[in-house]
Every structure is written in C-alpha cells, then in structure tokens.
C-alpha positions in Angstrom: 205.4 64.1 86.2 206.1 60.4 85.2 202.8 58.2 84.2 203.9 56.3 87.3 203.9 59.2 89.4 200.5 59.7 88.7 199.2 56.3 89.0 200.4 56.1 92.3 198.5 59.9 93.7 195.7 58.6 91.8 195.5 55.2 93.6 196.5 57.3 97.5 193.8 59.6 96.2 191.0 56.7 95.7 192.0 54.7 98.9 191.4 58.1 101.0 187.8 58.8 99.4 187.2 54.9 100.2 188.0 55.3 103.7 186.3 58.2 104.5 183.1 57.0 102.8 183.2 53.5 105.2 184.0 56.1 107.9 181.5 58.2 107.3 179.0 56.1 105.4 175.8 56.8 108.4 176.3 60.6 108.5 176.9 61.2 105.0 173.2 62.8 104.1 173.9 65.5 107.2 177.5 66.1 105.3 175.6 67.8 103.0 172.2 69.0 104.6 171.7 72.7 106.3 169.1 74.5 108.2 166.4 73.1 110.5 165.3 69.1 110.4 162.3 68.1 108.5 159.6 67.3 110.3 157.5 63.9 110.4 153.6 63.4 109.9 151.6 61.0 109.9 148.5 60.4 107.4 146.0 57.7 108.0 144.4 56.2 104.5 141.8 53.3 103.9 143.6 52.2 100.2 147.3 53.0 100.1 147.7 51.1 97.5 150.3 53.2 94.4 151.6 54.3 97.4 155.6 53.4 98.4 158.4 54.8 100.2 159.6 57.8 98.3 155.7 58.8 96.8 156.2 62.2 97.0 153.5 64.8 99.2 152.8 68.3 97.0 150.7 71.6 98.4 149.5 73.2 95.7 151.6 70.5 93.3 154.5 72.1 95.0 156.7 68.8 96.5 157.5 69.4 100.1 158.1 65.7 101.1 158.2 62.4 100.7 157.3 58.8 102.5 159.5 57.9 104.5 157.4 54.6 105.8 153.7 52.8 105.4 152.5 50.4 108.2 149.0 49.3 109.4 147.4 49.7 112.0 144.1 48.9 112.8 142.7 48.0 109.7 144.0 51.6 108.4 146.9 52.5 106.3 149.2 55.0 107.8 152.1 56.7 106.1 154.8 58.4 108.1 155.9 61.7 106.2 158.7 63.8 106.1 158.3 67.4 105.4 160.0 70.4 104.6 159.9 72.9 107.8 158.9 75.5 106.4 155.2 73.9 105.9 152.5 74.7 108.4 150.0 72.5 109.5 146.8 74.2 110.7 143.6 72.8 112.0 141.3 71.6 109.2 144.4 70.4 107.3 143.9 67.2 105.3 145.1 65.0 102.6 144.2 63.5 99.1 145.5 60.1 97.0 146.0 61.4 93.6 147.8 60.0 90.3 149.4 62.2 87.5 147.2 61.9 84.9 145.8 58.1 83.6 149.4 56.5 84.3 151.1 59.1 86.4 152.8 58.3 89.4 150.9 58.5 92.8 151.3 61.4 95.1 149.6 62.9 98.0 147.9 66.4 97.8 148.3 67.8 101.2 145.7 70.9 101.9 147.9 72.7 105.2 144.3 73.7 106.2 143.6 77.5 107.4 143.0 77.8 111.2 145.0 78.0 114.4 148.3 75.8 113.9 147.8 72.2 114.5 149.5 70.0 117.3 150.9 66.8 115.7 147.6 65.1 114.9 147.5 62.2 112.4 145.8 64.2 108.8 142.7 61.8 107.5 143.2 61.3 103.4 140.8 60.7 101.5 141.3 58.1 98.8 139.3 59.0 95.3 137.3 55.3 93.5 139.3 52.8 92.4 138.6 51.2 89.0 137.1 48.4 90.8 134.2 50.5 92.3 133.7 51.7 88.7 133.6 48.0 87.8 131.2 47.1 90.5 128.6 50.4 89.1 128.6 49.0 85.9 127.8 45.2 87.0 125.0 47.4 89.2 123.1 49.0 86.5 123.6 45.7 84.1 121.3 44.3 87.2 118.8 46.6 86.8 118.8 46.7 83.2 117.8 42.9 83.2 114.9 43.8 85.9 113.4 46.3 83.9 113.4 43.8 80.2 112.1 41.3 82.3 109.4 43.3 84.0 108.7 44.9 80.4 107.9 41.6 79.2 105.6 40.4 81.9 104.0 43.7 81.4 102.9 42.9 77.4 100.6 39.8 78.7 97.2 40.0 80.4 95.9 37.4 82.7 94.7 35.7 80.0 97.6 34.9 78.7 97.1 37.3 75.5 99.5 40.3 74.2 98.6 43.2 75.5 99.9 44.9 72.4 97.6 43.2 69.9 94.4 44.1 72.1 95.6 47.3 72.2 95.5 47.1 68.4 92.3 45.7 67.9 90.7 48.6 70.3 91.8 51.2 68.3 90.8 49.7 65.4 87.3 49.6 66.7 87.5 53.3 67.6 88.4 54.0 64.0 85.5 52.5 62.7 83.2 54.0 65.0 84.4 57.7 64.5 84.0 57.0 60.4 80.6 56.2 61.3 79.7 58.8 63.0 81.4 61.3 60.3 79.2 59.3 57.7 76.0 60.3 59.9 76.9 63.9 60.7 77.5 65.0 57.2 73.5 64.6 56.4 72.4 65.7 59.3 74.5 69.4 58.6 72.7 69.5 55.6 69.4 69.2 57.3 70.1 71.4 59.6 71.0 73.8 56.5 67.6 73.6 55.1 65.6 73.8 58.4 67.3 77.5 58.7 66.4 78.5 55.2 62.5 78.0 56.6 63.0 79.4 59.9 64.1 82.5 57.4 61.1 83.0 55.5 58.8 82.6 58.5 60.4 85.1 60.0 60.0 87.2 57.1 56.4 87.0 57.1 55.7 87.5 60.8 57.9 90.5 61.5 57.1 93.1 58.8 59.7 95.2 60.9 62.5 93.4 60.2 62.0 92.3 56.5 64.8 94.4 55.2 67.4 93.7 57.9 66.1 89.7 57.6 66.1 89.9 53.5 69.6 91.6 53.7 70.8 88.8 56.3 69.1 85.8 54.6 70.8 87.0 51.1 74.1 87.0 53.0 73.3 83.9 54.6 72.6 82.2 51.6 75.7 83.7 49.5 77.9 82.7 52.6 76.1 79.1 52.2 76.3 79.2 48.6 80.2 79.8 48.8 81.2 77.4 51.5 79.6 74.3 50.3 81.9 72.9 47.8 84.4 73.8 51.3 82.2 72.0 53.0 82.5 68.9 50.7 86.1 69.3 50.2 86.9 68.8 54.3 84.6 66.2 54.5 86.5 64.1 51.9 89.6 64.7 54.0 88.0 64.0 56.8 86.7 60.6 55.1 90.6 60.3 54.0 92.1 60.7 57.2 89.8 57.8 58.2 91.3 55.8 55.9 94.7 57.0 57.0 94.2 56.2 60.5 92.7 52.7 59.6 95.9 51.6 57.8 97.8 53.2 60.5 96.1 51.1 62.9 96.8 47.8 61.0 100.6 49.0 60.8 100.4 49.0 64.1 99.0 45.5 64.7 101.2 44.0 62.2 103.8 45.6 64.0 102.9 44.0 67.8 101.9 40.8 65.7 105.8 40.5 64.9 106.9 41.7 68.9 104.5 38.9 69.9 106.1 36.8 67.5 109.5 37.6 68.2 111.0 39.1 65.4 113.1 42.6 64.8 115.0 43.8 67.6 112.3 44.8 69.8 110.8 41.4 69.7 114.0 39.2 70.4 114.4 41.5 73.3 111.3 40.9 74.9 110.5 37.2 74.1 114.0 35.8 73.2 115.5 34.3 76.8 118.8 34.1 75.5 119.7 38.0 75.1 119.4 39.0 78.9 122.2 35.9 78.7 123.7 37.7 76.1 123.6 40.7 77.7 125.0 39.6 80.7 128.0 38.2 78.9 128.6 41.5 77.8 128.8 43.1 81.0 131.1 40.1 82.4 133.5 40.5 79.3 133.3 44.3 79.7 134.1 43.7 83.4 137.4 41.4 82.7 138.7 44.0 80.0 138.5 46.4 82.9 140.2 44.5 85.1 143.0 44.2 82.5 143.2 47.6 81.8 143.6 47.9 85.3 146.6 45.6 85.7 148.2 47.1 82.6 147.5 50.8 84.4 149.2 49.0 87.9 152.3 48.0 86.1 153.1 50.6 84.1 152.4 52.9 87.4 155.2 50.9 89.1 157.9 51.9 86.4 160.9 54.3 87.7 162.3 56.4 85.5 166.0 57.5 86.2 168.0 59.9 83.9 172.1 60.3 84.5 174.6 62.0 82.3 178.3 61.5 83.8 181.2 62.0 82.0 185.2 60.3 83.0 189.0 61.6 82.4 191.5 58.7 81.2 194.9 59.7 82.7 196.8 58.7 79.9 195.8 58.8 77.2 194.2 62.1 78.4 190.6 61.8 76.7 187.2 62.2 77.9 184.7 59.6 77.8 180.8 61.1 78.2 177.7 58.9 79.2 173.8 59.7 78.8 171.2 57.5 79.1 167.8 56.3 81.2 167.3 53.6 83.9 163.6 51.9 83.6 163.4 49.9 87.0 159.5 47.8 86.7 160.7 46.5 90.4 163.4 46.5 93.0 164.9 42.9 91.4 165.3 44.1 87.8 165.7 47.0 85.6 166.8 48.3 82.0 169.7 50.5 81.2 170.2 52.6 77.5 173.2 55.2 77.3 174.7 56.8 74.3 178.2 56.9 75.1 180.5 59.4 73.2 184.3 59.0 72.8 187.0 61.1 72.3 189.3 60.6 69.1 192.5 59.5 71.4 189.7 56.7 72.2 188.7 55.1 68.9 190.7 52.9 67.1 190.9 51.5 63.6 190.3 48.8 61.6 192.3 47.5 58.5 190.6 46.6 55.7 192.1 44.6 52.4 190.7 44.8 49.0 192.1 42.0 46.2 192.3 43.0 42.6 192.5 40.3 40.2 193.1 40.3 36.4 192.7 37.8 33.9 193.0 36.5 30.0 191.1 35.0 27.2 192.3 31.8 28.5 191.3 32.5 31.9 195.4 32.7 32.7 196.0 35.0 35.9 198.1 38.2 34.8 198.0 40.7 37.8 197.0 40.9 41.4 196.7 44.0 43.4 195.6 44.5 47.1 194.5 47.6 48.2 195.1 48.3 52.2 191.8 50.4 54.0 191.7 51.3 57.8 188.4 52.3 59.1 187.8 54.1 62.1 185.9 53.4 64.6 182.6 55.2 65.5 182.8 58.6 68.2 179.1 57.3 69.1 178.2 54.0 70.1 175.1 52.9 72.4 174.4 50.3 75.4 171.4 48.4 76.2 171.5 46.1 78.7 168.8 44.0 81.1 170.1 43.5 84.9 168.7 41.1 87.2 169.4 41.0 91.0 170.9 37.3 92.6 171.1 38.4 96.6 173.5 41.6 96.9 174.4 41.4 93.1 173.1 42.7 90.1 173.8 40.4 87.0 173.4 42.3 83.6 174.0 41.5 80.0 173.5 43.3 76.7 175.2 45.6 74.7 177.9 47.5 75.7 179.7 50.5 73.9 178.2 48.8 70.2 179.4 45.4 71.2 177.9 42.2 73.2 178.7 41.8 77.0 178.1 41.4 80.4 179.1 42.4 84.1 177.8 42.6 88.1 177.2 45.0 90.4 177.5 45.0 93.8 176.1 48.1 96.1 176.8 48.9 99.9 175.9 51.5 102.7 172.6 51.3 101.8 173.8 51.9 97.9 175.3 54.9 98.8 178.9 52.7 97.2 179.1 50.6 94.5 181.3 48.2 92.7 181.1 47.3 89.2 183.2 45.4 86.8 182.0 45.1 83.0 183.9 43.3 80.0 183.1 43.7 76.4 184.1 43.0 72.7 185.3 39.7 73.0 186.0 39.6 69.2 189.3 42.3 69.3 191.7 41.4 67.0 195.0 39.9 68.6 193.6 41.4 71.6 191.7 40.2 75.6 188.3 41.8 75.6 187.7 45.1 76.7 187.6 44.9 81.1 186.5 47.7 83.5 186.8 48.2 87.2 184.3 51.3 88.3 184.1 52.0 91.9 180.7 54.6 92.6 180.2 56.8 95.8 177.0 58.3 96.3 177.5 62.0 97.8 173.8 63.0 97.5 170.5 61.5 96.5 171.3 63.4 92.8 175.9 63.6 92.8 177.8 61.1 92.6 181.7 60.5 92.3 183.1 57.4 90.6 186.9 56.3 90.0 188.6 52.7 88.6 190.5 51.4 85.6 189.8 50.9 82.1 191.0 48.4 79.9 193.2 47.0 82.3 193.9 43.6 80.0 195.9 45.7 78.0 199.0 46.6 79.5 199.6 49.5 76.4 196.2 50.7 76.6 194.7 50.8 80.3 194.5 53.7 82.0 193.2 55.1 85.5 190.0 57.0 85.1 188.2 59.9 87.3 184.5 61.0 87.1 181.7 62.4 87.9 177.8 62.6 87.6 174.2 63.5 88.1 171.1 61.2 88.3 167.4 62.4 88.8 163.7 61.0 87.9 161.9 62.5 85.6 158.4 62.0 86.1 157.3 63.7 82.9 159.5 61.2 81.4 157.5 58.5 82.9 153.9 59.8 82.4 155.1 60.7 78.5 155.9 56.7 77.4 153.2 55.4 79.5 151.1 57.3 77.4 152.6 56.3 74.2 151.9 52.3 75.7 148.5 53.4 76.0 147.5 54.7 72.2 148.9 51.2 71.1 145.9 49.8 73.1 
C-alpha cells in the first residue's frame, strides 16, 4: 500500500468518526450506558458551600452518585442527585457534608436509613461547623476572659478604696503574733500544772493507807515518765517557738508579695492593675481571629483544585513510531488550569544534532601550523517534558509554556459540551534550516474516562509530517489531590 494510499483511508476514516460524533453528539453517554436509569434525589442543606456539580455522594464511602445540580430555594440549599439504582432509600434516611481530611475534597455521606422504603422525599443534611463558628467560640470566651480580669480586679479593693490583699496580710500577721503569745503563756502554765500533780500525789499517799503501794508504784512511774519527757517537752516547744517564727516571715512574704500586686509589678500585678493588657489581650484574639480567616481562604482554594491524570499514547503513519504521553491537569477554576506531561519518543522520532570541534596548533613565534575540526552529532533526548499554563478567552483556551523540552504555545477550542475538541500547538522555533514544529489534534470524548484523538504532525515539513492515530484515558485522582494539599500545608 502506497503512503498515499494510506493518507487518503486515514483522512475517509477521520471525516466518518467526525460525522457521526456531530450526529450523534446528544445520545453519545446512552451509546455507552446499560441497565436501568439512575435515579434523582434531592437533598436540602443550610451551607452548600464546597459543594459543585460533580461532588460526589458515598454510603459507607462507597461513591454511588454525583451532583447533578444546586439551586435555592427558600433560603435552603438544595442539590439534585443522581444515583446509582441499585441504592435504597428507606425512611429515616439522611445525609452529611463532609471533606476528605483537612484539604480533601467535599462529598456527601448519604445514610440509606433502615425502615420501610421511602417515597421520593427530599433527605435533610446536616452540615458539620464551619471555621467561622470556631472563630466566633474563640472571640466568645476571649469575652469572658476579660469579664472575669476585670471582675478579679474590682474584687482586690474594699469600699474604702484599700487592697484587699494587704489587709488580708496584716490580719494574719496579727493572728501570728497572738498564737506566739499564747504558746509563751501555756508553756509555764504545763509546768504548774506538773507540780500541782506531784502534791495531789503525796496527799493521796497519806490519806489512803490502802493504796500506798499501787500510788507509790504509780507516782515512781509518773515521775520516771515525767523525768524522761521533759527535755521532749522542751525540744517541741522550741519548734513550736520556730515555727512561729516561720510562719511570721511567711506572713511578711506574703505582704510583700500583695504589696508588689497592688503596685503593679510581676505578671500577676500588670494583669490586674495594668489597663493596657485586656487591650493586649484582645489584640491577640483579633490577630488570632484574622490568621484563621486566612487559613481558611488558603483551605477554600486549595479545596477548589481538580486534579486530572491522562496517559495516551499516538501511532505516526509513516514513519511508523509511537509517541507516549503522561502527565496531570491542575484546574484552580473553570477559566484556567496547568498541564505537566512527560512525553516519550520513539528512536524513528529523535533527531540529531551536529556538533564541530576546532583544533588549532601553534609555534614559538605564535605562527599557525595545523588546524583540525572534529565533526560530533548528538542525539536528541527519548524523554523530554511539557509545562504549560492555559487561560480561557470565550470558547478558547490560550496556553503557553514548554512543549516537548522546547518553548511554545497553542489554543484550544471544545464543542458538544467538550465531548470534541480541536487543538493546534507549534514548538521549537529555533530548528535549524527548518519551520517550527506544528500540530493539528482533533479529540472525541467517547466516555467521561476514553477518549479517541486523530490529526497531523509536523505538517511544515513536507519530508517529515505524518498522519497520526490515538488513544487515551483521563481520571481524577482524589488521593492525588488531598496528597499535595498536604504537602502546601507543612510549608505553613
């Protein structure tokens, strides 16, 4: 078969895809769907906010649908859901806004509930706090907190305008001085009372001849237990005088100690008599309270990043080589998005580069005697990588970067509700003796994952282009997503 010959089926061969995709482009998703139709519910929120069309719906973090559509009505958000027939709704069943982690993607929790089956009522959801009810807690208790310093203040001053504290003080000092006093008193008084039993002894002796041998036995033990004891007797005393002492000095610890409070020094005192640190402290809680609200914004966007991978891979006709394509499509928003592929090449694909070495050699005199040149060809690299940004002007996507290893830029344009799409790309405008490297790429959408493309490479060049055939597969990864978003936040 001539190279012409193939050319032409290939071109028949693209034009009847085309058609049939514009033909038809509105029943292409039954093409490919079997069994019963999904069914649709509806789930009524108060806070849909994380939640878009496409937020998937999980029992038992099993997916089993997606949103199809959010609209509101009466002051209520309600979400319109498509779901896989083989769930069951029963009465009881109800629903839960939940995230993926910190930074994962929203979904709803749907609990299919466990009593007779239900009859297409709308399922409540209940929505768990948001960061700014945490926000509003904390500006709460920071409230309180300056309601209780204040009242802790007015609470150290009498109504006669005096610290509580230092009266305190001084009464215990009192009481200090009066128990010494009384210890001073009661130590002659036990030795008083020590001799007046001695005498009660002997007269007791004398007037009960009956008992003089019990009462002799009892008064020697008596005495040998009073002999024994009274250097005991003086030693707890002198602790007893000592802990006086003790508790004196710690009393005037103590009313050095509210002396400084009332004065407003250390911690304790600034807090109570300083005016400026509830300010302070307030400005705390309001700084605290922005850096949460940032952190929240920072959570918001990086919740609102897609993550698409797609591996495809494309035939050349002639000269008969592969051409393989793997990479990730970040998309913050529906107007812009970032594309990185590693792009592998077969060896038909690369080409070479010359490279020329000059040898020169000279005399004493600086006279030139030889010259050599040494001829080098490089080839190119089987790897090379694209990175490129893309913005959207109306139906077209504008994007620039790198492309194969090399600077340049293309558009986009997607129809049928992007199940088609045209692209044309050019690249490596620096090719020696050569125009830069153009692409036409014509992509049809079969399913939400397949997709078929076809167009012509390098079609400058009349001895290098070449027809081109391929196909691919494209899927989100939300592990993907909740793994980087992760890695943003321990930079934080």
């Amino acid at each position: 078969m001539t190279r012409e010959t193939k050319i032409g089926l290939f071109v028949i061969l693209a034009l009847g895809v085309m058609m049939f995709m514009v033909l038809r482009s509105s029943d292409l998703s039954s093409m490919w769907k079997r069994g019963p139709k999904a069914q649709t519910v509806e789930i009524v929120m108060n806070d849909a906010s994380g939640v878009r069309d496409g937020t998937p719906v999980r029992v038992a973090g099993v997916k089993v649908g997606t949103v199809e559509g959010i609209r509101l009505e009466a002051g209520k958000a309600i979400a319109s859901v498509s779901l896989d027939p083989s769930v069951v709704l029963r009465e009881g069943a109800k629903a839960e806004l939940r995230s993926q982690g910190v930074l994962g993607e929203r979904y709803i929790a749907l609990d299919v509930g466990s009593g007779e089956k239900a009859t297409g009522a709308a399922i409540a959801a209940t929505v768990p706090p948001s960061l700014d009810d945490i926000t509003a807690t904390i500006s709460s208790i920071g409230a309180d907190l300056k309601v209780v310093t204040e009242n802790f203040k007015l609470a150290t001053v009498n109504q006669s305008g005096e610290n509580r504290i230092s009266v305190i003080a001084a009464n215990l000092e009192t009481l200090t001085q009066t128990l010494v006093a009384m210890l001073e008193e009661n130590r002659s008084n036990v030795r008083q009372t020590s001799e007046q039993f001695a005498l009660l002894s002997g007269s007791l002796g004398k007037e009960i001849p009956l008992l003089i041998e019990q009462m002799t036995q009892l008064v020697t033990d008596l005495r040998a237990i009073a002999g024994g004891n009274s250097e005991r007797i003086d030693v707890t005393m002198e602790h007893i005088a000592k802990m006086a002492e003790n508790m004196d000095a710690t009393s005037q610890s103590f009313s050095s100690i509210a002396t400084k409070v009332d004065q407003g020094q250390g911690s304790i005192g600034k807090l109570i008599n300083d005016p400026t640190t509830v300010d302070n402290l307030n400005e705390v809680l309001v700084e605290t309270k922005n850096s949460l609200g940032e952190v929240k914004n920072l959570l918001g966007q990086a919740n609102r990043l897609n993550f698409d991978l797609n591996f495809r891979s494309e035939y050349l006709l002639d000269p008969s080589a592969t051409k393989s394509y793997l990479g990730v499509r970040i998309t913050p928003n529906e107007n812009k998005y970032y594309l990185i592929e590693a792009v592998v090449r077969g060896d038909k694909l690369l080409g070479s580069e010359l490279f020329q070495t000059e040898t020169f050699t000279y005399d004493a005199d600086g006279n030139l005697l030889t010259r050599a040149v040494e001829n080098r060809t490089e080839k190119e690299d089987e790897l090379e990588i694209t990175g490129q940004l893309a913005y959207r002007v109306g139906p077209v996507f504008l994007r620039g970067g790198l492309i194969e290893g090399e600077g340049g830029g293309g558009l986009e344009y997607f129809a049928f509700e992007d199940r088609m799409k045209f692209a044309l790309e050019s690249w490596d405008f620096g090719r020696q003796d050569r125009d830069p490297h153009a692409k036409i790429d014509l992509h049809l959408k079969f399913t939400k994952n397949l997709s078929l493309n076809f167009g012509w490479d390098d079609f400058l060049e009349s001895d290098r282009n070449s027809a081109f055939l391929g196909g691919g597969l494209r899927w989100k990864d939300e592990d993907l997503k909740l793994l980087i978003t992760r890695l943003g936040s321990s930079f934080l």
